[in-house]
C-alpha positions as CSV (number, residue, x, y, z in Angstrom):
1,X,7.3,2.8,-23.7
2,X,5.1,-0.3,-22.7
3,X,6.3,-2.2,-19.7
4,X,7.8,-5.8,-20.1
5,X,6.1,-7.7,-17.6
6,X,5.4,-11.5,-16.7
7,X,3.0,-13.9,-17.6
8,X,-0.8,-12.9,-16.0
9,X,0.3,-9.2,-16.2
10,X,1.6,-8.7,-19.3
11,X,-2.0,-10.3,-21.1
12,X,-3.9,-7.6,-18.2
13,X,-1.8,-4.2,-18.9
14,X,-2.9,-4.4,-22.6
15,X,-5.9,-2.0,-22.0
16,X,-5.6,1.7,-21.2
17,X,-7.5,4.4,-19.8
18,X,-6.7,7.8,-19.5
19,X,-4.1,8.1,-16.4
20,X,-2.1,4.9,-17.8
21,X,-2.0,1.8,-18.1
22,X,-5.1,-0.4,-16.5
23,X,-5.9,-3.8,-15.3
24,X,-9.3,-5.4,-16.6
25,X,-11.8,-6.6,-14.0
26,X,-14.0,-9.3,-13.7
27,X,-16.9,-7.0,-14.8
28,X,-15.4,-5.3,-17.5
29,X,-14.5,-2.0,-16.3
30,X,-10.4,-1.2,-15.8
31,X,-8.5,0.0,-12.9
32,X,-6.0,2.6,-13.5
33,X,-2.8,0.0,-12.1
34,X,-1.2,3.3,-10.2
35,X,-3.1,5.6,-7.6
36,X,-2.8,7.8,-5.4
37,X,-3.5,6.6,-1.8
38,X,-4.5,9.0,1.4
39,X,-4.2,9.3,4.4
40,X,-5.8,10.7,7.7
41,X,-7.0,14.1,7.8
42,X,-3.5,14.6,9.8
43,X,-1.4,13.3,6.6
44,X,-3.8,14.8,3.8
45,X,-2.6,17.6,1.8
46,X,-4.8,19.6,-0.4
47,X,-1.8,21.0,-2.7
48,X,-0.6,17.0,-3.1
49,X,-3.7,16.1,-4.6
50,X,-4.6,18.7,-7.3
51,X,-0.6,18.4,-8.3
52,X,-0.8,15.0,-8.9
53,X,-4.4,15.1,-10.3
54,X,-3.1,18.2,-13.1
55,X,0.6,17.8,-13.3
56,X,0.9,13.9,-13.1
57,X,-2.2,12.7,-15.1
58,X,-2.9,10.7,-11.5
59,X,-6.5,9.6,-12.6
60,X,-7.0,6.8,-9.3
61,X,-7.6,8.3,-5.8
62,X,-7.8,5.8,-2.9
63,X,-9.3,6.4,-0.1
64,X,-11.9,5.9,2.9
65,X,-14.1,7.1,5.6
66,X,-11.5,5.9,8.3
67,X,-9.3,8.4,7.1
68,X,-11.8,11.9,7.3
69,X,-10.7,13.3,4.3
70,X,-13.6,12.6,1.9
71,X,-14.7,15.9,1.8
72,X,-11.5,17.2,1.6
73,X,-11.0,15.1,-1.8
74,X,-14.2,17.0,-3.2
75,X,-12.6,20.6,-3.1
76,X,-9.2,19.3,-4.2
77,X,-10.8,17.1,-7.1
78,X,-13.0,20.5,-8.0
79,X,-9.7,22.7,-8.2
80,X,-8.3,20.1,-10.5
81,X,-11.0,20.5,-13.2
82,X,-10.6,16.9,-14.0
83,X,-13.7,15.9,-15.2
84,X,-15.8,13.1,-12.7
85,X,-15.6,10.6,-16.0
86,X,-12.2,10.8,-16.1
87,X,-11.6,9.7,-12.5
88,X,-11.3,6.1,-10.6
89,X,-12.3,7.2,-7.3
90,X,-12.5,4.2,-4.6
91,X,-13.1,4.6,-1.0
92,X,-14.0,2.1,2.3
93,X,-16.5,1.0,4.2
94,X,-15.7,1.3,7.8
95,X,-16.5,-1.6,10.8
96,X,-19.3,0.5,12.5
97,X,-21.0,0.8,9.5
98,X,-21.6,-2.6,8.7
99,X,-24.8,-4.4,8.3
100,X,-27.2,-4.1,5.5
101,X,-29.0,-0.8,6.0
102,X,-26.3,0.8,7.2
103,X,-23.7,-0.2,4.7
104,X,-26.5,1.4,2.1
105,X,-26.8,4.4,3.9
106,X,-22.8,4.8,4.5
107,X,-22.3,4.5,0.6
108,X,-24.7,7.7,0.2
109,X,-23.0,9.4,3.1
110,X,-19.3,9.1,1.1
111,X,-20.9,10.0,-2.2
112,X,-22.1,13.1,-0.5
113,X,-18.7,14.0,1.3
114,X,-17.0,13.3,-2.1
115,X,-19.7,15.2,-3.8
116,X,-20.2,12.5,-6.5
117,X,-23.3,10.1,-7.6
118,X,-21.4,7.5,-7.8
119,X,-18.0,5.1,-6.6
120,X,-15.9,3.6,-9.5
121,X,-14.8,1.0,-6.4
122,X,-16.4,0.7,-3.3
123,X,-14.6,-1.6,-0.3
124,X,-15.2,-3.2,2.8
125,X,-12.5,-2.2,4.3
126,X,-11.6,-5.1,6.7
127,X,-13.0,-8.8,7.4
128,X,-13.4,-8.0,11.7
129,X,-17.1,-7.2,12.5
130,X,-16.8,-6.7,16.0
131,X,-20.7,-6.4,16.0
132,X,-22.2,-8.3,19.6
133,X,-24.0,-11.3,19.1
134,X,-23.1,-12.1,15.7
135,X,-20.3,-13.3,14.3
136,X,-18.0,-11.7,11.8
137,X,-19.1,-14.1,9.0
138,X,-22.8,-13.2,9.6
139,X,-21.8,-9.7,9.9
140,X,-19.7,-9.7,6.3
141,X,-22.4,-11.6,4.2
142,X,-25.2,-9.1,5.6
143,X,-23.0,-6.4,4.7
144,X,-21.8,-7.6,1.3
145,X,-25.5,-8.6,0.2
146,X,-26.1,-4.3,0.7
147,X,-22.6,-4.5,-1.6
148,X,-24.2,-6.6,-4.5
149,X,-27.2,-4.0,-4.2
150,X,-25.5,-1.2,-4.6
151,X,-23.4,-2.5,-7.2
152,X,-26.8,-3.5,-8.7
153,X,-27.8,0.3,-8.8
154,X,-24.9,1.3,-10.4
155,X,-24.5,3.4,-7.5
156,X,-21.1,1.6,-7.1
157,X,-19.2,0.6,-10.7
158,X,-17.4,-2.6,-8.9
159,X,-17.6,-3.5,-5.5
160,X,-14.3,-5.2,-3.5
161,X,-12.8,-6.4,0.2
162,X,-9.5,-5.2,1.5
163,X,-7.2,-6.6,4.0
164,X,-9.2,-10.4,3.2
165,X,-7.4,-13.7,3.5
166,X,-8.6,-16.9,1.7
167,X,-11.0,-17.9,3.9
168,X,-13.0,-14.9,4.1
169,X,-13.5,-14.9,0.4
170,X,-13.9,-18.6,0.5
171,X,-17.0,-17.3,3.3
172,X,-17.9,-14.7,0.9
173,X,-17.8,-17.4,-2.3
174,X,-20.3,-19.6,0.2
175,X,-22.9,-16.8,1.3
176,X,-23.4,-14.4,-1.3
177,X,-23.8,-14.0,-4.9
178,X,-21.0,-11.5,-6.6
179,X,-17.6,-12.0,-6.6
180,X,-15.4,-9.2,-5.2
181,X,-14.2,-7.7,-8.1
182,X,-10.4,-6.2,-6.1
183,X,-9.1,-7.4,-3.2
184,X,-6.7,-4.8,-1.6
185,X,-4.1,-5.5,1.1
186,X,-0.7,-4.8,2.6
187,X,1.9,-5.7,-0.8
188,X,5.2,-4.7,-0.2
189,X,8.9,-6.3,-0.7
190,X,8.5,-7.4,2.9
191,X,5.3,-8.6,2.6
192,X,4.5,-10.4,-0.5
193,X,1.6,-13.3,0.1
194,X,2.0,-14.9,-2.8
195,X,-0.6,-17.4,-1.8
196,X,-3.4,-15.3,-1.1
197,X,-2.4,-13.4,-4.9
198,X,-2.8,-16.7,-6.5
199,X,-5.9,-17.3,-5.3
200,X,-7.3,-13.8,-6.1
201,X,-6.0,-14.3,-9.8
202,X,-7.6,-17.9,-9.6
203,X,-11.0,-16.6,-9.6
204,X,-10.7,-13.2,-11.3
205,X,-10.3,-10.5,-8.4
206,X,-7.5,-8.1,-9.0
207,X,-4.8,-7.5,-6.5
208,X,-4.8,-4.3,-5.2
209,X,-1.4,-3.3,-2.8
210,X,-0.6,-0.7,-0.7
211,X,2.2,0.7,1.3
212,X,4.1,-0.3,-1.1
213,X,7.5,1.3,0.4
214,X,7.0,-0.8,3.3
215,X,6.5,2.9,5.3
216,X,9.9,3.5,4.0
217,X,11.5,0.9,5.5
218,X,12.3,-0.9,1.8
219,X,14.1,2.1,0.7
220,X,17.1,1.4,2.8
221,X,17.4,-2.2,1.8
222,X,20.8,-2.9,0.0
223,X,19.1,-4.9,-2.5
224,X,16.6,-1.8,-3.8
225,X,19.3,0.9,-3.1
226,X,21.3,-1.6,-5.8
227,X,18.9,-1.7,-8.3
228,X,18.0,1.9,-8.1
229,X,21.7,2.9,-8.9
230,X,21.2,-0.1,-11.4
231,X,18.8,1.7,-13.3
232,X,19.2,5.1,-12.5
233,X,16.1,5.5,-10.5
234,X,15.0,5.7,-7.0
235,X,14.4,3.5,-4.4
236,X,11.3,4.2,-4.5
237,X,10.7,4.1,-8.3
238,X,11.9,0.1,-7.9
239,X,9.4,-0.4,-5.4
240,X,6.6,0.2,-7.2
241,X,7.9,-1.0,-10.6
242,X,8.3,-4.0,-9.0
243,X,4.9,-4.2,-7.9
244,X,3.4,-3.0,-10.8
245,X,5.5,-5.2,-12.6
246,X,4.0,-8.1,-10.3
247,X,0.6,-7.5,-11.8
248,X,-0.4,-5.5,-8.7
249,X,-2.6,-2.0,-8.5
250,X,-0.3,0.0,-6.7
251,X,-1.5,3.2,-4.6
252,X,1.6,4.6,-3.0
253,X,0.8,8.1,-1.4
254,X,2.4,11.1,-0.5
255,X,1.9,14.9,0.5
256,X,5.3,16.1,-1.2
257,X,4.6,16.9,-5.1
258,X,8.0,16.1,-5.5
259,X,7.4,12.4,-3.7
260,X,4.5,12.3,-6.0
261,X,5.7,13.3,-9.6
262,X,9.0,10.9,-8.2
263,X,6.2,8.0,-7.6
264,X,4.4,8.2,-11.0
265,X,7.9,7.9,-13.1
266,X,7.6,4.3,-13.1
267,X,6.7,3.7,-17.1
268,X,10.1,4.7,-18.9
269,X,11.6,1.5,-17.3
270,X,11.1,-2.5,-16.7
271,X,12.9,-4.4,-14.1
272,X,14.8,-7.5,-15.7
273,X,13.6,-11.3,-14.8
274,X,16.5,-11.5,-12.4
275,X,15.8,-8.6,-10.6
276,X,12.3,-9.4,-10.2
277,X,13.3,-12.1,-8.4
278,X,15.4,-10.4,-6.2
279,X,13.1,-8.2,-5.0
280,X,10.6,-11.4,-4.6
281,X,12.9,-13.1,-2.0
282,X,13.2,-10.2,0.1
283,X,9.4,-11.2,1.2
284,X,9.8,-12.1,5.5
285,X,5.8,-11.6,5.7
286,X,6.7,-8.6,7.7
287,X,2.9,-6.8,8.3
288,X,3.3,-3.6,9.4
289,X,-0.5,-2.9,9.4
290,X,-2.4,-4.6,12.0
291,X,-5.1,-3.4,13.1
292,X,-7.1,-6.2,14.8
293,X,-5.1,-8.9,12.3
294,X,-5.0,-12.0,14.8
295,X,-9.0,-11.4,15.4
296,X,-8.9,-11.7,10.8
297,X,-8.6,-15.4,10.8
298,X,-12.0,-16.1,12.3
């Protein structure tokens, strides 16, 4: 069954690729709207990945060099036997890696630990340069003009920011040429910034979320344990509904196949306009990744 959904999302979820329903970007490729996220080599499991990739029809795998398991993804992507066309694969640029020649030569590196020629989504992974002597404005325009020419290449199908707030892509809109084509960053019922999604949608980048269980912490709330007996699903299952249902790529991850096949069981169902809003005014703008956060405003 086609999801009911509001307004901006419902004219985006009309496309499809194979994994589900997709959200069009600026460029014209589409983003599966559902992924799987990793983790650190610590919180990566091998088994979670080639179950969701074969038994779930999971065709979007987030990930990043921060979290060492690029490599890992190769073999587990191999054992799948899904074919490299069939996949969305996105992972990160990390901090010490910016700059131009080395944002270049960090793309290659990750193609080579994923064993692939090319990323269907390749993202800086957050705004703080920390880089001596420059600033972190400098810093992010040198690094995303090596973005626009690897996008260029084709070695990267869309290139994208994560964990950016208005003013960096305001920055980014000033220096450089291509607009990001996803932002991702912390959505959750917690932490819902409505302001910086507007924006996004206002000039064509598509919101990307994760942790969108809020680390767990929103499956305890009254409100979602309500509508999951509502609806007969799970806490969980609400949570990213709802944020699916809120336009928003969701990328929810897991090393349980059970958590996995429970987290892709989220098409059979919509959330009714009253619920939706119910969920909405739960937002406190409660981070709970930080990082160097207070350091992102400048």
């Amino acid at each position: 069954m086609v999801p009911r959904l509001r307004g901006w999302a419902r004219s985006l979820m009309a496309s499809r690729v194979r994994g589900g329903l997709a959200l069009p970007l600026s460029n014209g490729l589409s983003i599966p709207v559902l992924g799987l996220g990793t983790s650190h080599v610590g919180g990566y499991s091998h088994e979670a990945v080639v179950y969701a990739l074969q038994k779930c029809g999971i065709r979007h795998i987030d990930t990043a060099k921060r979290y060492g398991c690029e490599s890992l993804l190769q073999n587990a992507i191999k054992e799948s036997g899904v074919k490299r066309e069939d996949l969305w694969i996105t992972t990160k640029l990390w901090h010490s890696d910016y700059g131009y020649e080395k944002t270049k030569q960090a793309c290659l590196e990750s193609c080579r630990r994923l064993g692939v020629e090319y990323l269907d989504l390749y993202l800086v992974h957050w705004p703080d340069a920390q880089v001596p002597g420059k600033s972190s404005r400098e810093v992010r325009a040198e690094t995303w003009r090596a973005m626009e020419e690897l996008y260029a290449t084709g070695m990267c199908r869309s290139i994208g920011v994560s964990n950016f707030l208005i003013n960096h892509l305001e920055q980014l809109k000033e220096d450089c040429e291509v607009t990001p084509h996803v932002n991702q960053v912390e959505y959750h019922p917690f932490q819902r910034p409505q302001e910086l999604l507007d924006y996004c949608r206002s000039r064509n980048i598509v919101f990307e979320g994760y942790c969108p269980l809020a680390k767990g912490e929103a499956l305890t709330h009254p409100k979602v344990i309500q509508l999951a007996k509502k609806y007969g699903k799970t806490p969980a299952q609400i949570c990213i509904r709802w944020s699916i249902q809120n336009g928003v790529v969701t990328i929810p991850k897991s090393t349980k196949v059970e958590r996995i096949q429970e987290n892709c069981e989220v098409f059979d169902f919509s959330l009714k306009e009253e619920d939706m809003e119910s969920l909405n005014s739960m937002n406190i703008n409660k981070k709970l990744i930080h990082l160097t956060y207070p350091l992102w405003k400048g």
